[in-house]
TORBAVEX-73545 format. One line per 4 residues: number of its first residue (from 1); their letters; for each residue y, x, z of C-alpha. Coordinates in steps of 0.05 Angstrom, whole numbers. Layout:
BEGIN
NUM = a = Y,X,Z | ...;
//
This chain:
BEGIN
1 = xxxx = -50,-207,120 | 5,-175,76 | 65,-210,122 | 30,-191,186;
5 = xxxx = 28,-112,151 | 105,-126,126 | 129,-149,195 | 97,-87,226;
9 = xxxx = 126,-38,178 | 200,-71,180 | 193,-57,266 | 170,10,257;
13 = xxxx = 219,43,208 | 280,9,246 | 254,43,310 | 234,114,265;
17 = xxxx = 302,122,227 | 345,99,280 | 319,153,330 | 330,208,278;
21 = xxxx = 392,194,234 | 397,257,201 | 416,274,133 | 351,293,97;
25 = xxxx = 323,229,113 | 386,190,79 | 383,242,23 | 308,229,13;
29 = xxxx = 316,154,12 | 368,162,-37 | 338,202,-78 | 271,165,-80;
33 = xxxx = 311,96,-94 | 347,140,-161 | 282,159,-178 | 260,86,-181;
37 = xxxx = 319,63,-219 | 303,125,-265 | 234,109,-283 | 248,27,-296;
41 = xxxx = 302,54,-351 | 260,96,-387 | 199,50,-382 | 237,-7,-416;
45 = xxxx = 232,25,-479 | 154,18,-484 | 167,-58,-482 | 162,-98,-550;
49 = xxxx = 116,-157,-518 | 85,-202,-471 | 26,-155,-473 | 63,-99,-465;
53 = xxxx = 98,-127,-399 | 42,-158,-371 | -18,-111,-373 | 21,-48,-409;
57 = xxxx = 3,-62,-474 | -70,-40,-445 | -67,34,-450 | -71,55,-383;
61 = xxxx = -106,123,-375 | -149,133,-324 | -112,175,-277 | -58,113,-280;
65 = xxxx = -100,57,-273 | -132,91,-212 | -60,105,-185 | -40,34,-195;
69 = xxxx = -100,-1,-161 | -92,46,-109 | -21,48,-88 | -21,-31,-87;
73 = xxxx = -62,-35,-37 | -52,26,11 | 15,6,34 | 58,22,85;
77 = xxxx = 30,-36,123 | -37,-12,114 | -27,46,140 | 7,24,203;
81 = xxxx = -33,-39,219 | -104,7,207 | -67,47,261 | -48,-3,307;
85 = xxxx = -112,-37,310 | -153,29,320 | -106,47,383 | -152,-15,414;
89 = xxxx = -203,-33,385 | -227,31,341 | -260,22,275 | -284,-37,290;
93 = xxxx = -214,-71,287 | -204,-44,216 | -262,-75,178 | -212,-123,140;
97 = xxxx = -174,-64,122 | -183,-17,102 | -254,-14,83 | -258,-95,67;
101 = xxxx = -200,-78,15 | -234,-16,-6 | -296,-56,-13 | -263,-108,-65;
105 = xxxx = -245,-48,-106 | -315,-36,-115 | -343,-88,-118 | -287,-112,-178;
109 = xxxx = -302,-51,-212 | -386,-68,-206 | -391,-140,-230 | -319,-162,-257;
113 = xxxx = -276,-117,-294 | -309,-104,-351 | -323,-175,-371 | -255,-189,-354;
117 = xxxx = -224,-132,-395 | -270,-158,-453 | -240,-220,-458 | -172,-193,-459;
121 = xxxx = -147,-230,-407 | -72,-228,-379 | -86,-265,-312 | -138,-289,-271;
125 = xxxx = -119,-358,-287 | -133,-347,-367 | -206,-336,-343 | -208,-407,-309;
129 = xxxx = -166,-437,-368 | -226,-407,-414 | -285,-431,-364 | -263,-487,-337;
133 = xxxx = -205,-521,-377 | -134,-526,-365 | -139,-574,-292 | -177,-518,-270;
137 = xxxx = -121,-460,-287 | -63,-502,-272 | -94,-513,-192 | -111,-425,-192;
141 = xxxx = -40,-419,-217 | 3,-465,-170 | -47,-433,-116 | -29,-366,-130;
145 = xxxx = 49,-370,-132 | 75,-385,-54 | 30,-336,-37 | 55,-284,-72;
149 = xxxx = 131,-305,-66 | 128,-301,8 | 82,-224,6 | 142,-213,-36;
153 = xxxx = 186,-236,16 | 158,-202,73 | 153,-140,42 | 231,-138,22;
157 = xxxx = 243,-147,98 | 220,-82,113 | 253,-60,50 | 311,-75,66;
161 = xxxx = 309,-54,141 | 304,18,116 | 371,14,70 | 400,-18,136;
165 = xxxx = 380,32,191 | 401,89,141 | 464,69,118 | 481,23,182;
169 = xxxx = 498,-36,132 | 477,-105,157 | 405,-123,149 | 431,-188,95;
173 = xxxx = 454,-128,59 | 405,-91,56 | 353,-142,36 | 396,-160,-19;
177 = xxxx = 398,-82,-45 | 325,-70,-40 | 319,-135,-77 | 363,-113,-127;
181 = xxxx = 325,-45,-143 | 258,-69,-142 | 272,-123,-192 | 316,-87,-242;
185 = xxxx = 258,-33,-253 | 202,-83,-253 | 254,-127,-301 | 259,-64,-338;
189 = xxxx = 193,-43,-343 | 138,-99,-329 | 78,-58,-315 | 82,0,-350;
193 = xxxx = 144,21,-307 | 102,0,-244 | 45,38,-255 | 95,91,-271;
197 = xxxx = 121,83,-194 | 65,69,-169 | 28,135,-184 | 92,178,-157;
201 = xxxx = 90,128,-92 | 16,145,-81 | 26,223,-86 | 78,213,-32;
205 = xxxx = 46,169,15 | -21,221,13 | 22,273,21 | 48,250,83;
209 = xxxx = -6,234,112 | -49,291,100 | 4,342,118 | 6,301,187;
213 = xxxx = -62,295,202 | -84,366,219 | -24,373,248 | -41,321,294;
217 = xxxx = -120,341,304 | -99,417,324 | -57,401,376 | -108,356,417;
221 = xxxx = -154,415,415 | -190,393,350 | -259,339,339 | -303,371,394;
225 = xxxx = -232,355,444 | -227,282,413 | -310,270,422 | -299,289,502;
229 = xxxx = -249,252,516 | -257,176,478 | -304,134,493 | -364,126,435;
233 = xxxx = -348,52,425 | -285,74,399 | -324,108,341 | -375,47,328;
237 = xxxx = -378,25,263 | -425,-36,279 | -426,-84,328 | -465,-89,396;
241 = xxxx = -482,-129,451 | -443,-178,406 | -493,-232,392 | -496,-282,327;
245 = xxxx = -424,-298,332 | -404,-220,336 | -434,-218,268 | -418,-277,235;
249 = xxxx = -341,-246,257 | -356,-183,235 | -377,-208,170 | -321,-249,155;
253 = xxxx = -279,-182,165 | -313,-157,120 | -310,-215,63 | -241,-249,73;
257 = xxxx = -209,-185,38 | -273,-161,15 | -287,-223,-36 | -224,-258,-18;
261 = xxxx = -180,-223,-56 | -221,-211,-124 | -197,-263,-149 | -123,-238,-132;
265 = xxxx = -82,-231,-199 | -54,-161,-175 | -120,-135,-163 | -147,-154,-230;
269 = xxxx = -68,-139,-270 | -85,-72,-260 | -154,-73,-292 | -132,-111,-349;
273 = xxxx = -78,-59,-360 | -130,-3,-371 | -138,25,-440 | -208,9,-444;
277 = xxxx = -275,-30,-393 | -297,41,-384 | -235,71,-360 | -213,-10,-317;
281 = xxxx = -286,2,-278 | -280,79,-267 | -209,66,-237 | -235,10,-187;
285 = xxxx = -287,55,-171 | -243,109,-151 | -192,73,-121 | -233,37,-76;
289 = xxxx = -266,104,-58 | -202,136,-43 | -177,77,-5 | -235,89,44;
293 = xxxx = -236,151,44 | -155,160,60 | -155,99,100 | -198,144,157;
297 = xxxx = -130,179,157 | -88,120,195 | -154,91,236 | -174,164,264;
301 = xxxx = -97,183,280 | -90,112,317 | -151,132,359 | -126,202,370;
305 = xxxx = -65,173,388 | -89,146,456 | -98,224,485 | -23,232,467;
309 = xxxx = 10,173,482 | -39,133,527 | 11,78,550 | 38,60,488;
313 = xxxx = 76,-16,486 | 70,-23,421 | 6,0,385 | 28,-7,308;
317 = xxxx = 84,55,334 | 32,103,342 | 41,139,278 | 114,135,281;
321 = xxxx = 108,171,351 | 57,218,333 | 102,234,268 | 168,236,312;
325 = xxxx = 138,297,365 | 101,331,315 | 127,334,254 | 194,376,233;
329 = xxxx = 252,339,198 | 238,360,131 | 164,327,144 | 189,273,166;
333 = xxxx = 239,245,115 | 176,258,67 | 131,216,116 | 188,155,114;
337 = xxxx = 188,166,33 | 120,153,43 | 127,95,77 | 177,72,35;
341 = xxxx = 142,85,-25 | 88,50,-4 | 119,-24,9 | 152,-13,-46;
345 = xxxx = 97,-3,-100 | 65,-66,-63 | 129,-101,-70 | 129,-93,-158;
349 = xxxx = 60,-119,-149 | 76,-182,-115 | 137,-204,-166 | 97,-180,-229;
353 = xxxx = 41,-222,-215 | 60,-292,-195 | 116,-277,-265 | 55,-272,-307;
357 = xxxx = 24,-324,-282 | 79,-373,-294 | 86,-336,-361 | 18,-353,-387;
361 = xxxx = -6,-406,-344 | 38,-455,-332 | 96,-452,-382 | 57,-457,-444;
365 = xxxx = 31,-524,-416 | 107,-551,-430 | 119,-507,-493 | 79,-468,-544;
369 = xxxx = 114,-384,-545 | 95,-322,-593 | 100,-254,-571 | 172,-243,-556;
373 = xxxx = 187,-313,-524 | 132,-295,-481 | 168,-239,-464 | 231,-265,-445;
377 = xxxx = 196,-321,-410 | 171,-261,-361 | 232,-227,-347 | 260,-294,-332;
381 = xxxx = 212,-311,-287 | 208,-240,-251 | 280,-252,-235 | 268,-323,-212;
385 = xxxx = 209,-302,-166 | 254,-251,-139 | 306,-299,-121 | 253,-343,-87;
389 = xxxx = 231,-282,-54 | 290,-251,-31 | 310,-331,2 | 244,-328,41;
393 = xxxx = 257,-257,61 | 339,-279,89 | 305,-350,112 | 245,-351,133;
397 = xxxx = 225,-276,153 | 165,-287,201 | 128,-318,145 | 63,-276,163;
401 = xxxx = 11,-338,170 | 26,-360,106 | -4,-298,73 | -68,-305,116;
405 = xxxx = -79,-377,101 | -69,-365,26 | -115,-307,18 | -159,-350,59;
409 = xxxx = -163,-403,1 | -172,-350,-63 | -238,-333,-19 | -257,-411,-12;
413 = xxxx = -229,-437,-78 | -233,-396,-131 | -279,-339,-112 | -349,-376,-121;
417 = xxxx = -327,-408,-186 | -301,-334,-217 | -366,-305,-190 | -397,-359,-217;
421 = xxxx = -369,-372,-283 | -378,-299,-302 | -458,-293,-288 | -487,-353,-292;
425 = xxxx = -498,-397,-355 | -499,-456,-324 | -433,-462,-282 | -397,-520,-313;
429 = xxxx = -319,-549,-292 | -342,-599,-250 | -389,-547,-206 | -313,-502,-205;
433 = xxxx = -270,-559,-183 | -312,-592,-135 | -334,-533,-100 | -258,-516,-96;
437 = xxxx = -232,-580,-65 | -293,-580,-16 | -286,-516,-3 | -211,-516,16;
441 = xxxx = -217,-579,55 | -266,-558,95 | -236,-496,107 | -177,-531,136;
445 = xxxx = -218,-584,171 | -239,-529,207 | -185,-487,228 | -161,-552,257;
449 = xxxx = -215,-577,301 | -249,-501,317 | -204,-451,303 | -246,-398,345;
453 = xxxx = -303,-403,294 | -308,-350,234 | -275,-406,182 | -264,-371,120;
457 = xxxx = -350,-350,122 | -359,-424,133 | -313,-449,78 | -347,-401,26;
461 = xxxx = -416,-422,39 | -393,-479,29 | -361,-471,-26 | -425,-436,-48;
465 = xxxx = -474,-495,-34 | -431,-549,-70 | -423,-506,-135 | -490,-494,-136;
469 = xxxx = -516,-570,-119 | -459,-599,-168 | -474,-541,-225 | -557,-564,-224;
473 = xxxx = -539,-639,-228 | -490,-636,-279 | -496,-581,-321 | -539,-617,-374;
477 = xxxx = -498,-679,-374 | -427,-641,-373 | -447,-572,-424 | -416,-514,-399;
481 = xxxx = -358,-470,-431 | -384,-409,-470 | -348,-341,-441 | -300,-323,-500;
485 = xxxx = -236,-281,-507 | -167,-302,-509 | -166,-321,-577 | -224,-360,-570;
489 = xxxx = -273,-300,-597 | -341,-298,-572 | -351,-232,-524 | -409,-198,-521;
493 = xxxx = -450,-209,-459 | -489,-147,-457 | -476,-86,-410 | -430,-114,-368;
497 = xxxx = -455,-98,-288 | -461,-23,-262 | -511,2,-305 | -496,22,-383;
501 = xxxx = -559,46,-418 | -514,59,-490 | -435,61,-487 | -416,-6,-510;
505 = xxxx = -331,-11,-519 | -322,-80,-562 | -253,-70,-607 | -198,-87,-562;
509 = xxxx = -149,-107,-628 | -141,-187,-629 | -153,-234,-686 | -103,-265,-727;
513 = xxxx = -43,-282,-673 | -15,-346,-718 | -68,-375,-728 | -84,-371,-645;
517 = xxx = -21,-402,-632 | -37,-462,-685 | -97,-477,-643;
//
């Protein structure tokens, strides 16, 4: 999903910036890429550990927290696909995204977070390494990493299509410089200086489009105009006249980013950052709200789009074109900082995560690290994962399927076992593992011999019945794992859903860190 979004965004601002090639837009871009390279200096002098680089030192405020959820999902791509899709099809061809996104938001925020944020996790993988044992986080951890290197990848594409079509250097080059800014302030920085980004990119991608959007609504003679002249279906937010496999598709739009991507280790880095559960669940709360809420934005100005430009090629333009006739230059260099902001505060995201990952997941299997090797182990690997990333962005550029495939397997392989593991006694390693394998292979089984049949809802039932049917026949014979903190701490188990009738914070300050590390 996040190549498709990448691809989209890279044709749209060569077409945008190449039809307007005036100064403020150079200036802006400029002065946005500074800014960047501003923040990641600063930032680097909050950094004293892993923890600090990793989840920033967990003292996110709510305001940033929120920011950071939200701007690493509402990217450029978002916007644009949403838009795309709603030329056609209306809201029903933006189920997946964004409301399926905005729906994982809550829903992490409902049942997840806090528990997560009470163990004092770093990564998703520490949960499974704590649940299920070490087979367990080595698979979520290998799993995780091409996926992210290529969303990495993709996204620096469209990066560096904007340094080309502005400065007229060759696309190689230009890849290579937007590589080269987004990994010296994440290098810089870790977290902490992408959160700091991240809330200045989301202030100007809502800017832009909220300034547009009334713009836009006037001139077609305002909602009563729009009601007259598109059809209802355009407007449906249901299906019908679809039959059982309308629903079974619209329910899989709903779950494959919905579910699929709780278990995502960006999704969850940025609850894990937050200073406290209260403020991690407020944060996905909000930022799943907002994402909804601003996602109408893109999906109503694709719609709206069809009274102004009815015989448009190519759909995922439509915001480009509507920006491009109504919007004046000053406008519109904001609404390309906008976009660049946006695929760039995905773009930190996708190297910070599978870094941390390899950080605490899969390098301590080869050799034991305190604090500060930890730390240099991470910066090491965020420029590694950058190099990776910035080969599949020169190499392999149309890399899109790749990203839909892999957050097709977080939904089948590790989101029943997370779910799982978290609220049910009983779920033991071999209920996680071989509803994972059964899951996946089925999954793939599928897509190979019916491909027109809703495959990621069948490969997480599933995976649902086998962890269930393996979980009752073994879970007496093979005891399951007690939930406990990094440092091997019982947490407690109380107040951890929606509802909170006392506040309940458990002490967030870790037990003896030598003694950890001897174990």
């Amino acid at each position: 999903m996040h190549y498709r979004k990448a691809i989209i965004a890279l044709q749209l601002f060569r077409r945008m910036i190449n039809r307007m090639n005036n100064p403020w837009v150079i200036g802006g871009v400029s002065a946005y890429i500074l800014m960047m390279l501003v923040i990641g200096w600063l930032s680097s002098k909050n950094i004293k550990d892993a923890t600090d680089y990793i989840v920033a030192g967990r003292r996110l405020p709510l305001g940033l927290a929120t920011a950071a959820l939200f701007a690493t999902w509402f990217g450029g791509g978002t916007s644009m696909g949403a838009a795309g899709e709603s030329y056609w099809n209306g809201f029903l061809g933006t189920i997946a995204d964004p409301f399926g996104a905005g729906l994982c938001l809550l829903l992490a925020g409902l049942f997840y977070v806090r528990t997560m944020r009470r163990m004092k996790l770093l990564t998703i993988a520490d949960f499974f390494a704590i649940k299920y044992g070490k087979t367990s986080e080595l698979l979520v951890a290998l799993i995780t990493l091409p996926a992210f290197i290529g969303w990495v990848g993709a996204e620096m594409v469209a990066l560096g299509l904007i340094v080309h079509s502005v400065t007229g250097l060759t696309p190689t080059a230009g890849i290579i410089i937007s590589a080269i800014v987004v990994l010296i302030y994440t290098y810089q920085g870790g977290m902490w200086a992408d959160t700091l980004t991240d809330f200045a990119q989301m202030i100007i991608l809502v800017a832009g489009l909220v300034i547009m959007f009334p713009i836009v609504i006037n001139h077609v003679g305002g909602f009563s105009a729009i009601k007259a002249q598109i059809p209802d279906e355009m407007f449906y937010f249901f299906p019908r006249n679809t039959g059982f496999s309308g629903w079974m598709f619209y329910l899989q739009a709903w779950i494959i980013v919905g579910l699929g991507s709780i278990p995502g280790q960006d999704v969850m880095q940025r609850a894990l950052s937050s200073k406290d559960e209260n403020t991690a669940q407020w944060a996905s709360y909000l930022s799943g709200l907002g994402y909804m809420l601003l996602g109408i934005i893109p999906v109503t100005l694709g719609i709206v789009g069809r009274l102004v430009f009815p015989e448009l090629a190519n759909s995922e333009l439509v915001l480009v074109e509507l920006a491009m006739k109504f919007l004046p230059n000053f406008v519109v260099a904001l609404f390309v900082g906008a976009l660049l902001s946006a695929i760039m505060s995905s773009t930190d995201s996708a190297i910070l995560a599978p870094a941390s990952i390899v950080t605490r997941n899969i390098l301590p299997h080869i050799k034991k690290m305190d604090g500060k090797g930890e730390l240099k182990v991470a910066r090491i690997a965020t420029v590694v994962i950058t190099a990776l990333a910035l080969a599949t962005a020169l190499w392999f550029q149309n890399v899109y399927d790749l990203m839909v495939s892999a957050w097709g397997f977080l939904l089948v392989g590790c989101f029943v076992p997370l779910t799982f593991g978290i609220w049910s006694k009983k779920s033991n390693t071999p209920a996680a593992v071989t509803s994972s394998i059964i899951g996946f292979v089925s999954w793939i089984i599928l897509g190979i011999v019916s491909p027109n049949t809703p495959n990621d809802l069948i490969g997480v039932v599933i995976s649902l019945v086998v962890f269930v049917v393996v979980m009752l026949a073994t879970y007496k014979k093979v005891a399951p794992k007690p939930l406990v903190d990094i440092y091997g701490e019982p947490i407690d188990l109380r107040f951890r859903g929606p509802f909170h009738p006392k506040k309940f914070e458990p002490s967030l300050e870790p037990v003896d860190k030598d003694a950890v590390l001897e174990k």
